[in-house]
GUKOL-478169 format. One record per residue: x, y, z of N, C-alpha, C in turn. Coordinates in steps of 0.2 Angstrom, whole numbers, padded with zeros to 4 digits, always signed. Each point is the difference from the previous one (the first is absolute). Example, Ala and Ser with C-alpha at 12.3 -4.5 7.8 and 13.67 -1.06 7.14 Angstrom:
2
+0066-0028+0039-0004+0006+0000+0004+0006+0000;-0002+0005-0004+0004+0006+0001-0004+0005+0003;
This chain:
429
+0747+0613+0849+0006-0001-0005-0003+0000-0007;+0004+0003-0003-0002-0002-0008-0002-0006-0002;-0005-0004-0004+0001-0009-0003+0004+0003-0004;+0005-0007-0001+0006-0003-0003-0004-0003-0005;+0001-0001-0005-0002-0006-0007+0005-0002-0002;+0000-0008+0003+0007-0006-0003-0003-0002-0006;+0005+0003-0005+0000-0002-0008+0007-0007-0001;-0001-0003+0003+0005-0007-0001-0004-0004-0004;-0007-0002+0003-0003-0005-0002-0005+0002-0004;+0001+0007-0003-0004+0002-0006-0001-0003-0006;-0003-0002-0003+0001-0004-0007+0001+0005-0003;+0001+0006-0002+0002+0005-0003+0008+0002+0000;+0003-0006-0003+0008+0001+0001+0002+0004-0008;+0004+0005+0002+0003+0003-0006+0008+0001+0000;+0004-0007+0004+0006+0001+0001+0002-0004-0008;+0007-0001+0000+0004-0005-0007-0005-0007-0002;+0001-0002+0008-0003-0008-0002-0009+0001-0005;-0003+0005+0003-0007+0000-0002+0002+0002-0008;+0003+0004-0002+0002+0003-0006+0002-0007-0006;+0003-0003+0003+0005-0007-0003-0008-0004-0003;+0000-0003+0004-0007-0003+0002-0003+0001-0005;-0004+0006-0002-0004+0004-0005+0001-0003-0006;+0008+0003+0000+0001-0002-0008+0000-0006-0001;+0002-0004+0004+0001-0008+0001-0007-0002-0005;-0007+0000+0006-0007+0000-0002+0000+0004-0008;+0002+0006-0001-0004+0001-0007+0003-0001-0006;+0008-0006+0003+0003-0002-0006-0004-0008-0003;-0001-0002+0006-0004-0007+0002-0007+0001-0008;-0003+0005+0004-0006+0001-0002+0001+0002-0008;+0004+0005-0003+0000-0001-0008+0004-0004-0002;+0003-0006+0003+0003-0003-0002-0006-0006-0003;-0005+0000+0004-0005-0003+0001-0003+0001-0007;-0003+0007+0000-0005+0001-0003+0003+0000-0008;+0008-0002-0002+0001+0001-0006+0001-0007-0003;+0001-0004+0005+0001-0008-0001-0009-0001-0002;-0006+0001+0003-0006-0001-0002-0003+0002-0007;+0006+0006+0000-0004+0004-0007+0004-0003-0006;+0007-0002+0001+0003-0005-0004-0003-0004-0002;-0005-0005+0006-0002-0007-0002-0006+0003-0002;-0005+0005+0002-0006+0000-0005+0002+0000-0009;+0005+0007+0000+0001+0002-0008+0003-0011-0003;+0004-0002+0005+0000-0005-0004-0006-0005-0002;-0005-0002+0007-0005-0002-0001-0005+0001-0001;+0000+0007-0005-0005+0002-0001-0004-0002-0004;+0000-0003-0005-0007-0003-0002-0003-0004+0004;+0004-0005+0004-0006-0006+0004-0001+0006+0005;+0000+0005+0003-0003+0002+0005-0004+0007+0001;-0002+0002-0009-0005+0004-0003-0005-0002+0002;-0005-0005-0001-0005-0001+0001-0002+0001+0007;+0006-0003+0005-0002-0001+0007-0002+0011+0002;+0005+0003-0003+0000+0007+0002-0005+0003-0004;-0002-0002-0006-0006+0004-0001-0009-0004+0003;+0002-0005+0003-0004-0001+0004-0003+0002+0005;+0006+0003+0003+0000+0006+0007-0001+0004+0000;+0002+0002-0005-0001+0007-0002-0009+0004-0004;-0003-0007-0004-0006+0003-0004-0005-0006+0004;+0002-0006+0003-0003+0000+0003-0005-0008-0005;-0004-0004+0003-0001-0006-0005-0003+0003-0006;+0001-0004-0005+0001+0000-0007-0011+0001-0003;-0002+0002-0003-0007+0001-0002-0001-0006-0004;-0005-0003+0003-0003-0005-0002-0004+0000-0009;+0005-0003-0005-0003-0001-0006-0007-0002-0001;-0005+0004-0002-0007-0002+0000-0001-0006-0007;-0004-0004+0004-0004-0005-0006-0002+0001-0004;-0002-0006-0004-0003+0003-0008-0008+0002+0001;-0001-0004+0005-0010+0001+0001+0001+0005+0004;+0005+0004+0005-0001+0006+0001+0002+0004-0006;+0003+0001+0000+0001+0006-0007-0006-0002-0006;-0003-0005-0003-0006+0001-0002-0004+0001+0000;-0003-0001+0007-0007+0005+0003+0004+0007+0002;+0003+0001+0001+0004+0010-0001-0002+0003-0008;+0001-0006-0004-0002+0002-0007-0008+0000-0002;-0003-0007+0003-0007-0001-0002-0001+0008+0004;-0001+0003+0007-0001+0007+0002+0000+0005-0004;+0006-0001-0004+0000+0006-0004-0001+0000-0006;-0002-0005-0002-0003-0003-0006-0009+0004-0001;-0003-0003+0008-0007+0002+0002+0000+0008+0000;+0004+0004+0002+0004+0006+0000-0002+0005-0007;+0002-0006-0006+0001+0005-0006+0007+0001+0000;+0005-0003+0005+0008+0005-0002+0003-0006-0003;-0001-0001-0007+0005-0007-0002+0005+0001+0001;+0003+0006-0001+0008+0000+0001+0002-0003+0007;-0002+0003+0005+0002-0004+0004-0004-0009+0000;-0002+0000-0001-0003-0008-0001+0006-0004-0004;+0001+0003-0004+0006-0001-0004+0005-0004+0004;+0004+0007+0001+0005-0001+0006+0000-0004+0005;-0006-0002+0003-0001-0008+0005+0002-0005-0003;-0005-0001-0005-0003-0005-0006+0009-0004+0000;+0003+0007-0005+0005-0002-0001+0006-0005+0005;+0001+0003+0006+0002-0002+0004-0003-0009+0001;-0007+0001+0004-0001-0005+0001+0000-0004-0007;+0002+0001-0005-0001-0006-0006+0007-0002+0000;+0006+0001+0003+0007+0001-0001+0002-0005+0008;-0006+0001+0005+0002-0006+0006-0003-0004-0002;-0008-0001-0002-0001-0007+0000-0003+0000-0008;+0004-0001-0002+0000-0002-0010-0005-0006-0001;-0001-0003+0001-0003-0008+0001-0008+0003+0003;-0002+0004+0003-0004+0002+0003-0007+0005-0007;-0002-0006-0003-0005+0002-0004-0007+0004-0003;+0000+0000+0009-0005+0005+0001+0003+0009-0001;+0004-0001+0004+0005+0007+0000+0001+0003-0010;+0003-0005-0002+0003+0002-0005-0008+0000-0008;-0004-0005+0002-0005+0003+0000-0003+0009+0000;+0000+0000+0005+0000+0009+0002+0002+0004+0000;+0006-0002-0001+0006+0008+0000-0001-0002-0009;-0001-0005-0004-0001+0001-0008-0007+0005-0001;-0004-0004+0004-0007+0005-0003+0000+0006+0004;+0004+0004+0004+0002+0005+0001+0004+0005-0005;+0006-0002-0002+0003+0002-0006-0002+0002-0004;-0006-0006-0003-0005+0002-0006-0005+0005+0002;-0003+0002+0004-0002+0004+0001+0002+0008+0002;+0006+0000+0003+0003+0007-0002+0005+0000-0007;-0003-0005-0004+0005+0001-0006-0005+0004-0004;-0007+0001+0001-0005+0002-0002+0000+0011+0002;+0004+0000+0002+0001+0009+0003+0003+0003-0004;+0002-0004-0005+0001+0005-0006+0004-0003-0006;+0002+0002-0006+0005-0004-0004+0008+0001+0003;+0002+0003+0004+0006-0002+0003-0001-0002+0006;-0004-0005+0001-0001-0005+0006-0002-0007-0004;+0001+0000-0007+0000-0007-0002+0006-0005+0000;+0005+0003+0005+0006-0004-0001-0003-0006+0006;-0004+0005+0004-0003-0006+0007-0003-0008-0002;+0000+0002-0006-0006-0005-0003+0006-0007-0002;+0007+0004-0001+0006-0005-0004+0004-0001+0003;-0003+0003+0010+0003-0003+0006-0005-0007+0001;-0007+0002+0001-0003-0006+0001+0000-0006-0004;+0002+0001-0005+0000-0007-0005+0006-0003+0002;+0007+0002+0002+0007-0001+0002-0004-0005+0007;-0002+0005+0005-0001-0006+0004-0005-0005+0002;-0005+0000-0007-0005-0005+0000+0004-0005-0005;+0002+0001-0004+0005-0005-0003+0004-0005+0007;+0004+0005+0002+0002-0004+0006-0003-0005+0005;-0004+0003+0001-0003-0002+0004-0005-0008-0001;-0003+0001-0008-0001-0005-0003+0005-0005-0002;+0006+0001+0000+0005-0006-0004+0003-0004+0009;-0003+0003+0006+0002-0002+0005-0004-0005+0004;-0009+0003-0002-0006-0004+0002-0005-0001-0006;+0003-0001-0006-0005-0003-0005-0008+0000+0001;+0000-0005+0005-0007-0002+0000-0005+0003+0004;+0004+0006+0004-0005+0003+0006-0004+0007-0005;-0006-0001+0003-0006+0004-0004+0003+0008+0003;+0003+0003+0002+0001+0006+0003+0005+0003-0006;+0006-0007+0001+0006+0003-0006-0002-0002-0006;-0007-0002-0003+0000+0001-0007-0006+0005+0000;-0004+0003+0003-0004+0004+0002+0003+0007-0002;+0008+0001+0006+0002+0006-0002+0004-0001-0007;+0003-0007-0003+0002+0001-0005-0004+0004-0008;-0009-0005+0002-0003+0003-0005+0000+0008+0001;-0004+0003+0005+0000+0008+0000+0007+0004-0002;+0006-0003+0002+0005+0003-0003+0000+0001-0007;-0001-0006-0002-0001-0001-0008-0004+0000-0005;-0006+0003+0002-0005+0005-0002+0002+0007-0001;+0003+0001+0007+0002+0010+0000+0005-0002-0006;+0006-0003+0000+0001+0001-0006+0000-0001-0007;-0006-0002+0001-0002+0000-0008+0002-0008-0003;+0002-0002+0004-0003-0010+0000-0004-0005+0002;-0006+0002-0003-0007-0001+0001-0001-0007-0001;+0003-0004-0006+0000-0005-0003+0005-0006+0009;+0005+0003+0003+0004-0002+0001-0005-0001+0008;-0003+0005-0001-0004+0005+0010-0005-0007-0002;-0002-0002-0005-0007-0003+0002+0002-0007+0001;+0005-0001-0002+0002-0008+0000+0003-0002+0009;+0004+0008+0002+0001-0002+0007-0008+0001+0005;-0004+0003-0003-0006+0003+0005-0004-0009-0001;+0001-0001-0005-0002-0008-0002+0002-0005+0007;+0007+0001+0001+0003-0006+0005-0002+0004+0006;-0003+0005+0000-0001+0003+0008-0006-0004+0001;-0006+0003-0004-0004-0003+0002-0003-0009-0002;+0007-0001+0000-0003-0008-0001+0004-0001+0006;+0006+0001+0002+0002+0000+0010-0005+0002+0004;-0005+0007-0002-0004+0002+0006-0008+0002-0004;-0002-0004+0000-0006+0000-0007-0004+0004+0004;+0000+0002+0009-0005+0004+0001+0003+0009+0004;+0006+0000-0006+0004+0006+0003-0002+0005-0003;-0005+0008+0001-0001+0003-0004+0005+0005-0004;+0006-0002+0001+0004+0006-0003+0004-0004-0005;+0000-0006-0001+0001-0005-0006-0004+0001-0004;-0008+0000+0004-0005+0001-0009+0001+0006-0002;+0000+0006+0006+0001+0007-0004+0008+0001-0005;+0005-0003+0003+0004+0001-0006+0001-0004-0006;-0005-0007+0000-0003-0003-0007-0005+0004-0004;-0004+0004+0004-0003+0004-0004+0002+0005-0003;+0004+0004+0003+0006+0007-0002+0005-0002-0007;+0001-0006+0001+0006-0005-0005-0007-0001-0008;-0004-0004+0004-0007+0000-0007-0001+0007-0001;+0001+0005+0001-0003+0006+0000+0003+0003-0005;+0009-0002+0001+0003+0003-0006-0001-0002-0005;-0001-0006-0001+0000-0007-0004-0005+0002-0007;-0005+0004+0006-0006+0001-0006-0006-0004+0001;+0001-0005+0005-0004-0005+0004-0004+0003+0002;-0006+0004+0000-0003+0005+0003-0006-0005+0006;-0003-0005-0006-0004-0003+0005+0004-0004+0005;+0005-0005-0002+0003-0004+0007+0002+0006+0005;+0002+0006-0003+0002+0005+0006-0004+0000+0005;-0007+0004-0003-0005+0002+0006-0002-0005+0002;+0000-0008-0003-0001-0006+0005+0003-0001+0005;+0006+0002-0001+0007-0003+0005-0002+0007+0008;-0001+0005-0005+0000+0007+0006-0008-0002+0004;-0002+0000-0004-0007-0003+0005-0002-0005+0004;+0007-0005-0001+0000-0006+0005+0006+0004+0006;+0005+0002-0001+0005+0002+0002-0005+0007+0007;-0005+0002-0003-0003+0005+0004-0006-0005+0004;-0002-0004-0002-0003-0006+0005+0001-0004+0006;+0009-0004-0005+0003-0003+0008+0002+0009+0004;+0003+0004+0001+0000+0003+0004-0003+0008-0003;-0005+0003+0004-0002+0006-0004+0004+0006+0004;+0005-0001+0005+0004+0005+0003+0006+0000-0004;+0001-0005-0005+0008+0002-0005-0001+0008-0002;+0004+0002+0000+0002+0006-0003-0001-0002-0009;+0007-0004-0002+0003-0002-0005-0006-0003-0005;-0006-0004+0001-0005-0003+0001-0006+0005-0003;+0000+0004+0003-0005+0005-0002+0002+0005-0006;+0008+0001+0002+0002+0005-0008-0001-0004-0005;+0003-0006+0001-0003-0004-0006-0005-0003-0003;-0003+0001+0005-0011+0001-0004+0001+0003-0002;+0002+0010+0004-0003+0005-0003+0005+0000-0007;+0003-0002-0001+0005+0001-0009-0004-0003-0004;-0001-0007+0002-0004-0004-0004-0008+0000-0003;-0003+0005+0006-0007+0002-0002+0001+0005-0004;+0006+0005+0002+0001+0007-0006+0000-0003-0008;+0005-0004-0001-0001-0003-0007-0007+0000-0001;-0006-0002+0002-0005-0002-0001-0003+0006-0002;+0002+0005+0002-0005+0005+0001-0005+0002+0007;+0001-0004+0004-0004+0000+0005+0003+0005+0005;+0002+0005-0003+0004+0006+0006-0003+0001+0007;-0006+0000+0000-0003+0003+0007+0002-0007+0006;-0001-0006-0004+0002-0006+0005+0007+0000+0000;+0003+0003-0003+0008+0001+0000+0004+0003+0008;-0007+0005-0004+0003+0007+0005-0002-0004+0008;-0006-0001+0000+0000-0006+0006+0003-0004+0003;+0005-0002-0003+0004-0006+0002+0007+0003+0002;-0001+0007-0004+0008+0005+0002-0003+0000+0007;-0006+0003+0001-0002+0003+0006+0002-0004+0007;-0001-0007-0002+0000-0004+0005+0006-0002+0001;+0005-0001-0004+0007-0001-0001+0002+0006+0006;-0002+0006-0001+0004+0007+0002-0005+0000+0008;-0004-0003+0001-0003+0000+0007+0004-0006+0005;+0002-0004-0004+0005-0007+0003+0008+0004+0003;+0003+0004-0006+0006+0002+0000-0002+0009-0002;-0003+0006+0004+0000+0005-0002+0007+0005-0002;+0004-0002+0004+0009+0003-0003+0004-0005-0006;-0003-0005-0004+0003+0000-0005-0001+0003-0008;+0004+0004+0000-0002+0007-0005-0002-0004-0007;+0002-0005-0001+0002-0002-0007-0006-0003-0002;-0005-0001+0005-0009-0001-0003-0003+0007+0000;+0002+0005+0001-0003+0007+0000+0003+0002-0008;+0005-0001+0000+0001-0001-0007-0001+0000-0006;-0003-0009+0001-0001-0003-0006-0009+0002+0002;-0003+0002+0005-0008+0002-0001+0000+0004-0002;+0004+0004+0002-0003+0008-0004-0003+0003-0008;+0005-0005-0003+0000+0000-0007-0007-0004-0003;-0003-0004+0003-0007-0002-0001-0006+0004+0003;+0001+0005+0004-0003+0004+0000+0000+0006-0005;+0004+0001-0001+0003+0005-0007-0005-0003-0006;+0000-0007+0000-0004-0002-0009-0005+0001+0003;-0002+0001+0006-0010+0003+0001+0000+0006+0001;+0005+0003+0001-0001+0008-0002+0000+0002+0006;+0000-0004+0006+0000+0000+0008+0006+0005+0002;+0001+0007-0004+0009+0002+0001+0001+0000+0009;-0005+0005+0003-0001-0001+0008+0003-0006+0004;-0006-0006-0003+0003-0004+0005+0010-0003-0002;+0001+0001-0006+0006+0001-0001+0005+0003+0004;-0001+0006+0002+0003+0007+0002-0001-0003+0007;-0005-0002+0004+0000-0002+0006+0004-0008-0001;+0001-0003-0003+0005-0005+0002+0007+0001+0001;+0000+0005-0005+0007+0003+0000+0003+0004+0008;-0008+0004+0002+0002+0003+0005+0000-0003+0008;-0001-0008-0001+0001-0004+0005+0006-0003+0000;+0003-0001-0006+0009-0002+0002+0001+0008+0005;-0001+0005-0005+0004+0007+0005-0002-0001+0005;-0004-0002+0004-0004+0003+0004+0005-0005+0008;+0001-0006-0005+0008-0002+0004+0005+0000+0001;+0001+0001-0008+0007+0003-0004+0000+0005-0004;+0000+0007+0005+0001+0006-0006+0005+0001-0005;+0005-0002+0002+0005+0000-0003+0001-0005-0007;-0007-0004-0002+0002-0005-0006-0001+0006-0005;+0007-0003-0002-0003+0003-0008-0002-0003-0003;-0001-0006-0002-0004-0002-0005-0008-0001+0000;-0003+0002+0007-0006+0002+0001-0002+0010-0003;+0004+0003+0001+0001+0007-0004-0001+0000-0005;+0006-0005-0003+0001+0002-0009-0009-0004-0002;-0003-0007+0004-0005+0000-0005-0007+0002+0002;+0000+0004+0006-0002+0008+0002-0001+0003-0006;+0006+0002-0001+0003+0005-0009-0006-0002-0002;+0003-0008-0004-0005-0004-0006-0007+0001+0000;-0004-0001+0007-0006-0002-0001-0001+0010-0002;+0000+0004+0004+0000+0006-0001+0001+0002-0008;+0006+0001+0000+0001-0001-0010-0007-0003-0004;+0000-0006+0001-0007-0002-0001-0006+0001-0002;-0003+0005+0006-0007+0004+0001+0004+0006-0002;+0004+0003-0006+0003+0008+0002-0001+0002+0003;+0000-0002+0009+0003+0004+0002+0007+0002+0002;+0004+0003-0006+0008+0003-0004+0001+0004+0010;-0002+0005+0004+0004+0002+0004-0002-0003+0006;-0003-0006+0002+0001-0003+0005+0006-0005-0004;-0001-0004-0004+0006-0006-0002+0006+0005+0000;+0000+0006-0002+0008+0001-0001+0003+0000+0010;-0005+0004+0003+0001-0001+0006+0003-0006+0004;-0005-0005-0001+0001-0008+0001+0007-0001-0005;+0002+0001-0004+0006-0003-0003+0006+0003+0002;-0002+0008+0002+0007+0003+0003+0003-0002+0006;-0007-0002+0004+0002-0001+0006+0003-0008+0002;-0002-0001-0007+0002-0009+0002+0009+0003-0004;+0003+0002-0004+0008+0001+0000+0002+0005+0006;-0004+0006+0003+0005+0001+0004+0001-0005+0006;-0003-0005+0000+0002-0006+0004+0004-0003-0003;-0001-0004-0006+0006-0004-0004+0001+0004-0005;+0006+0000-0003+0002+0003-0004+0001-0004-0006;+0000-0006+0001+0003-0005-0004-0005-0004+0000;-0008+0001-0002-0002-0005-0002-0005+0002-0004;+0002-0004-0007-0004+0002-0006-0005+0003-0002;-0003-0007+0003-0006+0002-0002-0006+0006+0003;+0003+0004+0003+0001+0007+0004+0000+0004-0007;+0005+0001-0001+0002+0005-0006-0001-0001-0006;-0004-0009-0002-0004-0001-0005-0006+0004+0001;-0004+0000+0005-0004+0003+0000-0001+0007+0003;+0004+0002+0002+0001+0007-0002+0000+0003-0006;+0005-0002-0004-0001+0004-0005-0004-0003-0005;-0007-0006+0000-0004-0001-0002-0006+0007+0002;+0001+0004+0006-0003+0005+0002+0002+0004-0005;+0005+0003+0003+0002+0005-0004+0001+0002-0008;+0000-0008-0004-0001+0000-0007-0006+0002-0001;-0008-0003+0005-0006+0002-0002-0001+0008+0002;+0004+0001+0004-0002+0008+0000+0005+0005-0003;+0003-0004-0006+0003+0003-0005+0008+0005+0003;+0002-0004+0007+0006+0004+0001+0006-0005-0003;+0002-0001-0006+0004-0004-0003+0005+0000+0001;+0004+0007+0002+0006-0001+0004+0001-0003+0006;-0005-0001+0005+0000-0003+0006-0002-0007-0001;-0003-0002-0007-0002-0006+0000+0006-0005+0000;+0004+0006-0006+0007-0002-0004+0004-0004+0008;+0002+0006+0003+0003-0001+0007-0002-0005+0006;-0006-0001-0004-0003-0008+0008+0000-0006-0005;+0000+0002-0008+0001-0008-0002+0008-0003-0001;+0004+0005+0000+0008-0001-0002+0001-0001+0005;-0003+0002+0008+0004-0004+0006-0003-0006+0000;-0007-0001-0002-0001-0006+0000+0004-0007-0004;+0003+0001-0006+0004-0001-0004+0007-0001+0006;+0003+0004+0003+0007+0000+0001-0002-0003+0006;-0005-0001+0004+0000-0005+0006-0002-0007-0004;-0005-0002-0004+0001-0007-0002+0006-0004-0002;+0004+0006-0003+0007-0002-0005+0004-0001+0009;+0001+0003+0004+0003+0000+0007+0001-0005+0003;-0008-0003+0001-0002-0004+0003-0001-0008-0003;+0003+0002-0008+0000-0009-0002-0005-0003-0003;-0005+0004+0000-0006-0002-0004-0001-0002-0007;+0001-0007-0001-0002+0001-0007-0004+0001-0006;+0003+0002-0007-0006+0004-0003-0003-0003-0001;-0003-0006+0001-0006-0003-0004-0006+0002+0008;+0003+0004+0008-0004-0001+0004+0000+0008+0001;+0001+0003-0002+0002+0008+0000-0008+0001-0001;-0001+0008+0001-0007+0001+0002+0000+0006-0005;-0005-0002-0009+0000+0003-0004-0003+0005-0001;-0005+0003+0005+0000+0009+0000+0005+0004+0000;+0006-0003+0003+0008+0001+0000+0005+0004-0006;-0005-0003-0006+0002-0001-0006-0004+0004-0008;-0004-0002+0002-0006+0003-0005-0001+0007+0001;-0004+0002+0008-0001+0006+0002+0005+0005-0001;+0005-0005+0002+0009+0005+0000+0000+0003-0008;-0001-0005-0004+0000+0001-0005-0005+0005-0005;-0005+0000+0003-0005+0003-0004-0001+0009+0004;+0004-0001+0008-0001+0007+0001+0008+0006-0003;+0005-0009-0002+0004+0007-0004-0003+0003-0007;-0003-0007-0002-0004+0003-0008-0006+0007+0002;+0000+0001+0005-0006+0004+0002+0004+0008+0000;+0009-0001+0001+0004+0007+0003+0003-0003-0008;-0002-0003-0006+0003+0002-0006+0007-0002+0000;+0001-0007+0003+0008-0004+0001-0003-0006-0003;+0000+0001-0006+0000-0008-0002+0007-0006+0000;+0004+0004+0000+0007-0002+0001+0000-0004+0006;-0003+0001+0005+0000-0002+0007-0005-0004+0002;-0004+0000-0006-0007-0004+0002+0000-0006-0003;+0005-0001-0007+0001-0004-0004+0002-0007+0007;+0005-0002+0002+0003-0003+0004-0004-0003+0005;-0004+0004+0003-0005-0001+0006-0007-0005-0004;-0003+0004-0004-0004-0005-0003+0003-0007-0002;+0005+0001-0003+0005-0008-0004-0001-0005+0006;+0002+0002+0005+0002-0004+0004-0008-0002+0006;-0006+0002-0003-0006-0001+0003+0000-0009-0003;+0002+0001-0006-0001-0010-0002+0004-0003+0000;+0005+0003+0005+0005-0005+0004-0003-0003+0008;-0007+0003+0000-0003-0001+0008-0003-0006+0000;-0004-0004+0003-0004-0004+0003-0009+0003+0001;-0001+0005-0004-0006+0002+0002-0005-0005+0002;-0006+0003+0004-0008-0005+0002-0004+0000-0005;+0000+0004-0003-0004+0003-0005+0005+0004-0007;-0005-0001-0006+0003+0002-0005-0001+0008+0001;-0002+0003+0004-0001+0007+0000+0003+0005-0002;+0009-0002+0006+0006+0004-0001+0004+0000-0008;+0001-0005+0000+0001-0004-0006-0003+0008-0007;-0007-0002+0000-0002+0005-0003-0001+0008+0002;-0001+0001+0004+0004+0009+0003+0007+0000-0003;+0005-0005-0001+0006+0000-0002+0001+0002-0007;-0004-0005-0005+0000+0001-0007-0003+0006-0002;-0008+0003+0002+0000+0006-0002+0005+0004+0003;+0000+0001+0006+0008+0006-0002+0006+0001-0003;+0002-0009-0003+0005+0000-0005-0002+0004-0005;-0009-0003-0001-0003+0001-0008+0001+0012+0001;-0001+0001+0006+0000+0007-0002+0006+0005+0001;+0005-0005+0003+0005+0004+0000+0004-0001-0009;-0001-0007-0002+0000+0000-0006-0002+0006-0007;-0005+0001+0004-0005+0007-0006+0004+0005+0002;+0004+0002+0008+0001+0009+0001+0008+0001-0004;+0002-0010+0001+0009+0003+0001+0003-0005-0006;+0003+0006-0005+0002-0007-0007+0005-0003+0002;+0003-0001+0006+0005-0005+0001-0003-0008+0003;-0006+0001+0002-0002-0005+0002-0004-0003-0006;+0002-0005-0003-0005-0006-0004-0002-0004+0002;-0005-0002-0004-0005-0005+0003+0003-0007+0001;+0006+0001-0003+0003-0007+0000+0001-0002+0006;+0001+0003+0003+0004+0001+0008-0005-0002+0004;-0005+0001-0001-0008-0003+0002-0001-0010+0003;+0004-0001+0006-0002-0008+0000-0006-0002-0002;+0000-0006-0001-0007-0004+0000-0001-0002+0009;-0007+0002+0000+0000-0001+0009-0001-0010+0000;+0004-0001+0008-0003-0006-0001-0007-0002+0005;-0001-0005-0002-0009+0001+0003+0002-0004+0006;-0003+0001+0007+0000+0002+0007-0002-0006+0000;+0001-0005+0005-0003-0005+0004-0006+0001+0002;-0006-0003-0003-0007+0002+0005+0001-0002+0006;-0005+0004+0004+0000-0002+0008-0007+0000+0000;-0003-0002+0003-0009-0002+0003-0003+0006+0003;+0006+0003+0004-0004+0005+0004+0006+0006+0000;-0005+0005+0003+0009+0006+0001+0001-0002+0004;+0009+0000+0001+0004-0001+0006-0004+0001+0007;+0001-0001+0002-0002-0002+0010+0006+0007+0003;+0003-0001-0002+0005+0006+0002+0003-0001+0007;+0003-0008+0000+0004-0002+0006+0006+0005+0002;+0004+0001-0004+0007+0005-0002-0002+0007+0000;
């Protein structure tokens, strides 16, 4: 016989009742689910947090100040102040009170404030937060430490050495207290207290970095450049990625006529940062130099097609090109340099007067005294080092005055006389 299958006790009912039922259940069910979505929309703020909880999962734990610190000392050791910066910053913002930190991240600032004249604002961050930081712990050798370094870089030497005073009467065997009494005496004109202070400062510790620049500045005064260059050396062997001792050595090789090892100091920033331009442009300089006119213009072009926007690039270009008598090109690389200092906020007493002079004397070269008139004028509105530009100014007033009868001698300033300075610039900027 056929099996028979009894579908009675099938759970598979598809009669009225099973149909009823259904609807019953799925009116139940969105009845449900609109009453919950009601109370979330209502109670939705207290019950945000629980659902993004679920969802991403526990929250990331905000780093401490002593971690974020040593992320920055890291990158510090690095050479990458920018990021050092960025840690610094942070951890000075958890633990304010924390005077070693804020310490650091100030003598960090000051030294990428050193990358060029539009990184001197870092210099007017530092002093912002060593103020702070001193009106908070007066007495502690770290916050008057960083307050004097701040107040050195800017040009408050009188103010730097009264705070590097209280530093090292808090910490009389701290060596970076004596180096920035020394650096403070240094501008003062204290020549002898300075290298006393730097040669104690490089006694109690001879691994300071800060310590040994400030021998080697304080011996350069003297004259003593090859001990200078020495103290750069050992400075750069403590801390080899901080650019800003390659620098300020270069240019003392330069006064011994050393252009090489010049050209070699420059080529060890690139050699970690090809991309610096400010190791390029005085590539340019030291080149320009020893005339050599087509390696320097090489080194200058190639330091703008990385930046475009920094001057002193395009000063020294068309200090190039002025020497090799391409006047129109000179024209063209000193009037950008002109339109980025004006851009950038630079004031004229800091503006950089081959800018002005040169511009001037290569339109008197293309017989535009009309235009040369204005650029000279405004040479002894500068801040020069030297009376040099000052005079390149006045003869070419004096000879565009001989070609062009609208220019008189009247129109001729009287130059003002320059600030002595002891040595050429160091050429920090």
């Amino acid at each position: 016989m056929p099996m028979r299958i009894d579908r009675r006790n099938s759970a598979l009912r598809f009669g009225r009742s099973s149909r009823n039922n259904g609807r019953l259940a799925f009116f139940v069910v969105w009845l449900s689910g609109m009453f919950i979505s009601l109370l979330l929309i209502w109670q939705f703020d207290s019950v945000q947090p629980t659902v993004l909880a679920v969802v991403a999962g526990p929250p990331t734990a905000t780093p401490d100040g002593v971690t974020l610190a040593q992320l920055a000392q890291d990158a510090y050791w690095k050479g990458d102040l920018d990021t050092a910066i960025y840690y610094y910053e942070q951890a000075s913002r958890v633990e304010p009170t924390n005077t070693v930190i804020q310490f650091e991240y100030v003598r960090v600032l000051i030294y990428a404030s050193y990358e060029g004249r539009g990184s001197r604002y870092l210099a007017e961050d530092a002093l912002k937060i060593a103020q702070r930081t001193v009106q908070l712990l007066p007495n502690d050798p770290h916050a008057q430490a960083a307050y004097a370094l701040a107040l050195i870089a800017n040009g408050r030497s009188d103010e730097g050495a009264a705070a590097a005073l209280n530093a090292s009467e808090y910490a009389p065997r701290w060596a970076e207290a004596r180096a920035y009494l020394a650096l403070a005496y240094y501008d003062q004109g204290r020549y002898a207290s300075a290298q006393e202070q730097a040669a104690l400062a490089v006694e109690l510790d001879p691994n300071s970095v800060d310590a040994r620049r400030a021998l080697a500045l304080t011996l350069a005064f003297t004259g003593n450049y090859e001990e200078s260059i020495r103290q750069y050396q050992a400075a750069i062997s403590i801390h080899p990625r901080l650019y800003a001792l390659y620098f300020e050595l270069a240019p003392y090789y330069i006064i011994l006529d050393n252009y090489e090892a010049a050209i070699q100091a420059y080529d060890r920033v690139l050699a970690s940062d090809p991309r610096n331009v400010k190791a390029w442009t005085r590539k340019c300089e030291t080149f320009f130099r020893q005339r050599e006119d087509a390696l320097a213009q090489e080194s200058c072009e190639q330091a703008i097609e990385l930046d475009n926007t920094f001057p002193e690039a395009h000063r020294q270009l068309g200090m190039v090109r002025y020497t090799r008598r391409n006047y129109e090109g000179a024209i063209e690389s000193f009037q950008t340099c002109i339109d980025l200092m004006e851009a950038q906020g630079w004031e004229m007493e800091d503006r950089l007067p081959e800018c002005y002079f040169l511009h001037g004397l290569a339109y008197y070269r293309l017989d535009r005294c009309d235009l040369a008139l204005p650029l000279l004028q405004a040479t002894f509105e500068l801040n020069t080092p030297t009376d040099r530009p000052q005079e390149l100014a006045l003869e070419g007033l004096q000879l565009c005055a001989q070609v062009d009868e609208n220019i008189s001698l009247d129109q001729i300033p009287t130059p003002i006389p320059p600030t002595p300075t002891p040595l050429p610039p160091i050429g920090i900027y």
